[in-house]
C-alpha positions in Angstrom: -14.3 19.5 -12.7 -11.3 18.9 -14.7 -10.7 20.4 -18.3 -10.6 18.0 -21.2 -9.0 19.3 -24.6 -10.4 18.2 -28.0 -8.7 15.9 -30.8 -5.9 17.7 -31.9 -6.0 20.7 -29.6 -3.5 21.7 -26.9 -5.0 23.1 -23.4 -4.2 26.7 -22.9 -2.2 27.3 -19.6 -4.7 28.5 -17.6 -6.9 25.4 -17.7 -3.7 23.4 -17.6 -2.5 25.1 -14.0 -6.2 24.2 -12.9 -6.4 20.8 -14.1 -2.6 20.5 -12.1 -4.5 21.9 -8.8 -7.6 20.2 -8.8 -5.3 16.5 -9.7 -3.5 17.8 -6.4 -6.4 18.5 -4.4 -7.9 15.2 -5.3 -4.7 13.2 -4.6 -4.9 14.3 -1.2 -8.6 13.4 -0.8 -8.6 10.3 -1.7 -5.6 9.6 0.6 -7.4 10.9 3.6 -10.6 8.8 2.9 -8.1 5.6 2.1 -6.3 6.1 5.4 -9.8 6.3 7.2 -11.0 3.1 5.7 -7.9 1.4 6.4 -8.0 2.6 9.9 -11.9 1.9 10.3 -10.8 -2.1 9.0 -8.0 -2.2 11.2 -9.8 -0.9 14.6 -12.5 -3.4 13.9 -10.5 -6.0 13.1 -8.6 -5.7 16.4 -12.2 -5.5 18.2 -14.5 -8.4 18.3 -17.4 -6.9 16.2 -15.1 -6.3 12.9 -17.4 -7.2 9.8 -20.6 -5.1 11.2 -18.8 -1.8 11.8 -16.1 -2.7 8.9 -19.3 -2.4 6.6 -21.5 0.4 8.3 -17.8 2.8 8.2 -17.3 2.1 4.8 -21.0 3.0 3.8 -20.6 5.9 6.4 -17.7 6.4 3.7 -19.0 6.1 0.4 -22.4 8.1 1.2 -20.2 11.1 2.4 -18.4 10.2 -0.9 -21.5 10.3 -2.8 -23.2 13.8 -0.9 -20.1 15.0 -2.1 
């Protein structure tokens, strides 16, 4: 979880460096899950059943998302 500062407060370094890692780990996660979806459209769009698994991988998606 991210550190916030208050009104009028700098962060001090250590909860800056953290804030840059977890901003860093996040940025890569949430390009990993947008590839899959975009694969998971594409692959069902090129196959004849597209909207049905289109909408159970992106649920497959967002309850992984969720269970975190």
């Amino acid at each position: 979880m991210p550190y916030r500062r208050r009104k009028g407060e700098d962060l001090p370094g250590w909860k800056w460096e953290r804030n840059t890692f977890h901003r860093q780990v996040r940025a890569r996660v949430e390009r990993v899950f947008a590839r899959m979806t975009w694969k998971i459209l594409r692959d069902c769009r090129l196959k004849g059943d597209r909207v049905h698994h289109a909408t159970r991988g992106i649920a497959r998606l967002h309850n992984l998302a969720l269970a975190g």
